[in-house]
C-alpha positions, 0 to 999 in steps of 0.5 A: 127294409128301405130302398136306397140308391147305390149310385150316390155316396162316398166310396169305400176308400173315400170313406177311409179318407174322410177318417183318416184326416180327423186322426190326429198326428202323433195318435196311437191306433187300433184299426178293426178288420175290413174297411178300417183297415183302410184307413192307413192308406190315406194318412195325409203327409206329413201326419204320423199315426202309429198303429197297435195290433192287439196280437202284439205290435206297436208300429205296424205298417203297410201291407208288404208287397205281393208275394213278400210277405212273412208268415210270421208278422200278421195282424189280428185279421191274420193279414201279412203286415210290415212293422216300422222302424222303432217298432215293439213286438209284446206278449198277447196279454200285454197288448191288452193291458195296453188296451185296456189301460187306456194306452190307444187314442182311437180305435176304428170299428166295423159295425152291424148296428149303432143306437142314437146313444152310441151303443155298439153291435158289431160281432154278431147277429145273435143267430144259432149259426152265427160268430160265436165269440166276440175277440177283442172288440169289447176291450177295444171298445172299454178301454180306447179313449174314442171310438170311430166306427166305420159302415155301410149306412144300411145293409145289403138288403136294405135294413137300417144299421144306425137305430134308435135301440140295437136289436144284435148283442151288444159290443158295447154301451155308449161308446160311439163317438163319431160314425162314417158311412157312404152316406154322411158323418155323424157325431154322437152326442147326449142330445142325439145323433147330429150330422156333420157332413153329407156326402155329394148329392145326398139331402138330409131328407134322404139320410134321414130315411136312410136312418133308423134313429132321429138325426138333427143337423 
């Protein structure tokens, strides 16, 4: 356990932020549920992105209004969402073939660990009471072409999420490209894991401790 400083570091929305803008326009999308979902909300003008919910819809769009929602237009989250204009609705099965074919140019995930080669554990910790079944995560992680994964830069008691080798089941092996959290964005390559950007106040020395692998700028 590590302490760490609550105070300093992007929020949650401005971490959404700082994926949105690297998404490129015209990008077919998956978002995960939790902070991932956040991304949509922070599109800059003029970029469209369209969003695939692997329950099956191709052009799903912003949360509806209080109260307006309808029961039967849902993500995978089960959250009410709208669909755009053009939009497709597709069997289940379809919508996996779809991920799995390599259709979606970038996916966003949660996660509770990342090893230094990209390596991916984000369904469970592996406890007798814990998740007992992983969804869609491991095609997601199989077949989008990269994956962008979204986090807190440690827990909630203060354990390192970003290590050198994941302790929780794996999602996936090397599958991580580029990782967010309140604390800085970091490219995962062959050479390791290098940062590309710290957020206000944070030093390197301080992510560094703040992160259980070797990071290199």
């Amino acid at each position: 356990m590590i302490k760490t400083d609550i105070k300093i570091g992007w929020s949650r929305a401005e971490m959404a932020q700082k994926v949105a803008l690297d998404i490129p326009d015209g990008s077919y999308v998956n978002l995960g549920i939790g902070i991932p979902e956040m991304v949509a909300d922070f599109v800059p003008e003029g970029r469209e992105l369209i969003y695939q919910t692997e329950n099956g819809l191709l052009g799903m769009g912003p949360v509806p209004e209080e109260g307006k929602g309808d029961r039967e237009l849902v993500n995978a989250g089960k959250k009410y969402i709208t669909a755009i204009p053009g939009s497709a609705y597709f069997h289940h099965a379809d919508s996996f073939t779809m991920i799995r074919g390599g259709h979606i140019d970038i996916c966003v995930l949660g996660a509770m660990q990342v090893s230094e080669r990209g390596d991916l554990a984000n369904w469970s910790t592996g406890a007798k009471d814990a998740i007992p079944a992983v969804g869609g995560a491991m095609d997601l992680v199989a077949g989008v072409k990269r994956i962008f994964v979204i986090t807190q830069h440690v827990t909630k008691h203060g354990y390192h999420k970003i290590v050198q080798e994941c302790t929780f089941p794996l999602t996936g092996k090397e599958v991580v490209e580029r990782i967010y959290t309140n604390l800085a964005i970091i490219d995962v390559k062959e050479e390791g894991l290098y940062v590309r950007e710290m957020a206000p106040d944070v030093s390197f020395n301080y992510l560094q401790e703040q992160t259980g692998a070797e990071l290199k700028q």
